[in-house]
N, C-alpha and C positions, 0 to 999 in steps of 0.2 A: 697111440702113435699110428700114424696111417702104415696101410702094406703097402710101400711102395715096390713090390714086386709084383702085386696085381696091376699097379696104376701101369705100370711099365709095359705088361704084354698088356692090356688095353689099349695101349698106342699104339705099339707094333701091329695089332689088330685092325685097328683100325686104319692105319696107313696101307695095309695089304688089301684092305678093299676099295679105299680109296685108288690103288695101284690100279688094280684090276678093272673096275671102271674106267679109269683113265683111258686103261687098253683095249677094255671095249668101244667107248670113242671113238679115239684112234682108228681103229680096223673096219670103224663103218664108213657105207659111201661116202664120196666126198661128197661136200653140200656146195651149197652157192655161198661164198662170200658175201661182203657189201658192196664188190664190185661185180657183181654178175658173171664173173667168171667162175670157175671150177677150180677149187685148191684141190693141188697135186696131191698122190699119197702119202702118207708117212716118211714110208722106204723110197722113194723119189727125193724127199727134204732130206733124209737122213743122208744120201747120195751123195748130192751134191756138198753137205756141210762138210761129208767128208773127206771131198776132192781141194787139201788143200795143195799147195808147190811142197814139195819132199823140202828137206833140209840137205844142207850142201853136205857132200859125201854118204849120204846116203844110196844104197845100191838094193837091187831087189832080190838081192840074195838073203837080208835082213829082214824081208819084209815075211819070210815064213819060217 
């Protein structure tokens, strides 16, 4: 019968490098697209994704 408790942290394993890379990516210059412009940084995308309209009743006393 397999171990599957080695098989399991071998994934976890390897998804945490895979993370990491990812975040290495992420954190370098930005490049040139296929449109010649400059993509913005991460934390600029992340920004805006997160400026959505509040929900009704919502107050910014909730917000901390």
């Amino acid at each position: 019968m397999r171990d599957y408790g080695k098989m399991f942290l071998g994934l976890v394993f390897a998804g945490i490098i895979l993370m990491v890379i990812g975040l290495m990516l992420a954190r370098a210059q930005p490049r040139l697209d296929h449109t010649g412009l400059t993509r913005p940084p991460l934390s600029e995308l992340l920004r805006k994704a997160s400026m959505v309209p509040p929900s009704p009743g919502f107050t910014p006393e909730h917000a901390n």
